[in-house]
C-alpha positions as CSV (number, residue, x, y, z in Angstrom):
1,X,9.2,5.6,3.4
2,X,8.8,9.0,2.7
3,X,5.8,10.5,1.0
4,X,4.8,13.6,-1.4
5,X,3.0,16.3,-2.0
6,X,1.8,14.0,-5.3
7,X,1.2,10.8,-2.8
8,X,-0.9,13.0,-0.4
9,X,-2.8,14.2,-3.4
10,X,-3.2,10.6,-4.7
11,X,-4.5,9.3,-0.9
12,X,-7.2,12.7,-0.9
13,X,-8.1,11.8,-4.8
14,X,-8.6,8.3,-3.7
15,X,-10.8,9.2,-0.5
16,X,-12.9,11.4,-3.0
17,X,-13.8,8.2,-5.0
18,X,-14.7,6.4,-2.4
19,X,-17.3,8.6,-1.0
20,X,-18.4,9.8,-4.3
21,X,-16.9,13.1,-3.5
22,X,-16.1,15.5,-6.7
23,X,-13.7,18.2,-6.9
24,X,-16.4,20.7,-6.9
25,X,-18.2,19.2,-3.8
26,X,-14.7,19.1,-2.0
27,X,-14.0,22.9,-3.1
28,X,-17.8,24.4,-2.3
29,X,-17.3,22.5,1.4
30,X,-13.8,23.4,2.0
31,X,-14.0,27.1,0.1
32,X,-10.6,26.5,-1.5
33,X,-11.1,28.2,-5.1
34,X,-11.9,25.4,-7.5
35,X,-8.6,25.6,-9.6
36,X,-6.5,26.1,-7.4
37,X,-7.8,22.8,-5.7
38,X,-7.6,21.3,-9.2
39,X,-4.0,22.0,-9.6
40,X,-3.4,20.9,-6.1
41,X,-4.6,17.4,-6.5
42,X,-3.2,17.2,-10.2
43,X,-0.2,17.8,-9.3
44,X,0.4,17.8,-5.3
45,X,2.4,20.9,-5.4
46,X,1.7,23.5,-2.9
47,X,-0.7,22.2,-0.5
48,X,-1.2,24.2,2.3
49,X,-1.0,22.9,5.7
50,X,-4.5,24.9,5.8
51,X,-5.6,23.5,2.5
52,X,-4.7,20.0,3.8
53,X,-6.6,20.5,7.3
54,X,-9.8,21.8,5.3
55,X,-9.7,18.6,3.1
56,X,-9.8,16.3,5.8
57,X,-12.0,17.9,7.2
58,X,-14.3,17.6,4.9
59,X,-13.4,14.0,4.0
60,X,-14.0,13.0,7.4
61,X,-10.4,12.5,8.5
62,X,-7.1,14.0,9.7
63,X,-4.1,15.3,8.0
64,X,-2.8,12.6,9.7
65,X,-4.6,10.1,7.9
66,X,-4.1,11.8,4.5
67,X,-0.4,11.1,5.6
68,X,-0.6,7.7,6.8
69,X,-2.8,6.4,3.2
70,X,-0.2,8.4,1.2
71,X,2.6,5.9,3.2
72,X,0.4,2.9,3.1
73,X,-0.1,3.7,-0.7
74,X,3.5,4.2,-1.3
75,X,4.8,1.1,0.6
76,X,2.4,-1.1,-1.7
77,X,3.6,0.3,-4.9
């Protein structure tokens, strides 16, 4: 099953509301400029493989994880 820009957004957005993290939390500890992490998780389109490193990062996880609950997510839909 492949995945998406919009299912890797979906697994980050879900990983922010489980640890209570907002969009303005995740773009003051990543330093990605606040709409342009907006748009990125609205719409999935043009995440950088940087943006996507940062975000784990600050999530506690990998991009490889991001990637993996974007799969899981997408095999249970």
């Amino acid at each position: 099953m492949a995945t998406t820009g919009k299912g890797i957004a979906e697994a980050i957005q879900k990983r922010m509301t489980e640890q209570g993290v907002s969009v303005n939390a995740l773009h003051i500890e990543t330093g990605i400029p606040y709409n342009t992490l907006k748009g990125r998780l609205n719409t999935g389109h043009n995440l950088e493989v940087e943006e996507l490193r940062l975000i784990a990062e600050a999530l506690g996880a990998t991009p490889y994880d991001l990637w993996a609950d974007s799969a899981q997510m997408a095999v249970m839909t």
